[in-house]
Residue frames relative to the residue before (quaternion, step in Angstrom):
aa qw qx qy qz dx dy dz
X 1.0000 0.0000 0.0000 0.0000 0.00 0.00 0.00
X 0.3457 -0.7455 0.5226 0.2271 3.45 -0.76 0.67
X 0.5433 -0.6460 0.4727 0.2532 2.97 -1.54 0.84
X 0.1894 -0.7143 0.6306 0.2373 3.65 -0.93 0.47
X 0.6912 -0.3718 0.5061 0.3576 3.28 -2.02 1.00
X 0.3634 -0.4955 0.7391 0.2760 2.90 -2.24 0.61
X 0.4075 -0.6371 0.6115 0.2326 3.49 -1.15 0.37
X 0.3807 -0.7523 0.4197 0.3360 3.16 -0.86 0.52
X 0.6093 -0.4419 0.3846 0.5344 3.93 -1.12 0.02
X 0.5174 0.6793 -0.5204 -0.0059 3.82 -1.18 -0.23
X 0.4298 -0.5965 0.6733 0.0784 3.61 -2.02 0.65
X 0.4636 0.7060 -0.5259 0.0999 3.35 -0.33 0.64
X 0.2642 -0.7037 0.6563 0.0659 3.92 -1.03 0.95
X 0.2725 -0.7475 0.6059 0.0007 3.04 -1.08 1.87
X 0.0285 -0.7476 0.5312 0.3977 3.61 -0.95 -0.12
X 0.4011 -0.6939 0.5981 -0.0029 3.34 -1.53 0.39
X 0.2326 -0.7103 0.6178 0.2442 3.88 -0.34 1.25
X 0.8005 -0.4314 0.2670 0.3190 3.26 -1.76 0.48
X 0.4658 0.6072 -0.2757 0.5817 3.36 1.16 -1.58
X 0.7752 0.3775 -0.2680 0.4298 3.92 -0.09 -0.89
X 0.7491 0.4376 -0.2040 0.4536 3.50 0.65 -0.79
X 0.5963 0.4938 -0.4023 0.4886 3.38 0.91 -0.33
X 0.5782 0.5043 -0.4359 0.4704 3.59 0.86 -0.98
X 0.6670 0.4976 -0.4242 0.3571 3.64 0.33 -1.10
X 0.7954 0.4756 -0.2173 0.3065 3.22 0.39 -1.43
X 0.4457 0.5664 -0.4437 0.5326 3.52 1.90 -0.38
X 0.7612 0.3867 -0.3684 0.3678 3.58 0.00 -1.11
X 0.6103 0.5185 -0.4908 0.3433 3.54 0.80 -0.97
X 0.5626 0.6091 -0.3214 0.4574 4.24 1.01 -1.17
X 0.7190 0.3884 -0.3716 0.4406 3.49 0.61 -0.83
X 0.7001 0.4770 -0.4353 0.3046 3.43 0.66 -0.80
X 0.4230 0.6109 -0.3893 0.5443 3.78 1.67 -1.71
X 0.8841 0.2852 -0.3180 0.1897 4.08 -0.33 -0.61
X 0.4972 0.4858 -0.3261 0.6407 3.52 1.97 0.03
X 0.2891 -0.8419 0.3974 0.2231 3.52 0.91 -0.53
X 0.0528 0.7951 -0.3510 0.4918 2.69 1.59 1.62
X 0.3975 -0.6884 0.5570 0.2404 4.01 -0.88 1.15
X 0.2338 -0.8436 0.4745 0.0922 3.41 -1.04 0.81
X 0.2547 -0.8352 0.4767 0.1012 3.43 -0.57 0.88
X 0.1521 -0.7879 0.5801 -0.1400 3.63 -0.73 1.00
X 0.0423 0.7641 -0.6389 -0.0789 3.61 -0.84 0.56
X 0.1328 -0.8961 0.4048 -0.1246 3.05 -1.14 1.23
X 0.6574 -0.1837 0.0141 0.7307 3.71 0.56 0.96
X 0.8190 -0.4490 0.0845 0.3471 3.33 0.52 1.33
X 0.6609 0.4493 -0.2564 0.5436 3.72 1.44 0.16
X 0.5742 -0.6616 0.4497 0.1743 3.07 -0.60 1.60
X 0.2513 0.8223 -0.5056 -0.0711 4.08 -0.66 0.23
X 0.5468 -0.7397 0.3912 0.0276 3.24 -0.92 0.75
X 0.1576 0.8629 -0.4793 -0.0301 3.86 0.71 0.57
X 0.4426 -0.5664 0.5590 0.4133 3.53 -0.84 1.05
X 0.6328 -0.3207 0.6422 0.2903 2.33 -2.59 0.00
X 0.7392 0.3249 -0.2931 0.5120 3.74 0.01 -1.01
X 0.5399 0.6808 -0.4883 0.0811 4.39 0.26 0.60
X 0.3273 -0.9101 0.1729 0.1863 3.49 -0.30 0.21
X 0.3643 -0.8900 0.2614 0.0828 2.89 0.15 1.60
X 0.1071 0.6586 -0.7428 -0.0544 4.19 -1.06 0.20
X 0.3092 -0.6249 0.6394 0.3241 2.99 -1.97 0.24
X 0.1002 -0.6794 0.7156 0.1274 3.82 -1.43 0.05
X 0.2436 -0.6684 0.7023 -0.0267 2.41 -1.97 1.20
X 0.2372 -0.7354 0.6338 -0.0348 3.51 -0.91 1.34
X 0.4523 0.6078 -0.6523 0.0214 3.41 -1.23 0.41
X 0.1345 -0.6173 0.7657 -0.1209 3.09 -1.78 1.25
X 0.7884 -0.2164 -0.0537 0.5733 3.29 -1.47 1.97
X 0.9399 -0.0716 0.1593 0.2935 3.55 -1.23 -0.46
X 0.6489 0.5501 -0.2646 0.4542 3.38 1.54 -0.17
X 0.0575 0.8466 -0.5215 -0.0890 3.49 -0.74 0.27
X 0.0336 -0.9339 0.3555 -0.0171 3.29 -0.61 0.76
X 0.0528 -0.8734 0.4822 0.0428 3.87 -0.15 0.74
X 0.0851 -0.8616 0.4933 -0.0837 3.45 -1.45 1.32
X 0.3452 -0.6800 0.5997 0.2423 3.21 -0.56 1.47
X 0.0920 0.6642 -0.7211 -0.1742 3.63 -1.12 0.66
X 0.2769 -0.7776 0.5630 0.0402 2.55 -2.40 -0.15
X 0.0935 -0.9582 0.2703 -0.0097 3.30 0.54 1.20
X 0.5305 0.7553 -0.3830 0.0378 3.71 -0.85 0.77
X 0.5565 -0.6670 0.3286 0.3707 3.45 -0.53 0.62
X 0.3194 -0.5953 0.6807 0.2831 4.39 -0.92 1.35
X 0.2804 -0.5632 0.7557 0.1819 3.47 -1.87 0.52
């Protein structure tokens, strides 16, 4: 059996114009509604979200900022 790569640690927040984000967020709905794993590439690494991950949204705000995230959560084998 082959070994798989450690991944490295990392945090990173792309931006995306609207025109770009809608596309994303269309495909990401189509896949969540066939129940289908979704792929996404993102500051240059390719990622894979199962079908079976689990998702919440959060909402942050501090002094004047507000902020809102689609996560997504699951464990690589």
């Amino acid at each position: 059996m082959a070994k798989s790569k450690k991944k490295a640690d990392r945090d990173i927040e792309k931006g995306y114009t609207t025109q770009q984000m809608v596309a994303k967020l269309r495909r990401l709905a189509d896949c969540l509604e066939i129940g289908k794993q979704f792929k996404i590439q993102i500051a240059n690494e390719k990622i894979s979200v199962p079908a079976g991950a689990t998702f919440n949204i959060e909402h942050e705000r501090e002094g004047k900022m507000e902020e809102v995230e689609f996560q997504f959560k699951w464990k690589r084998s």
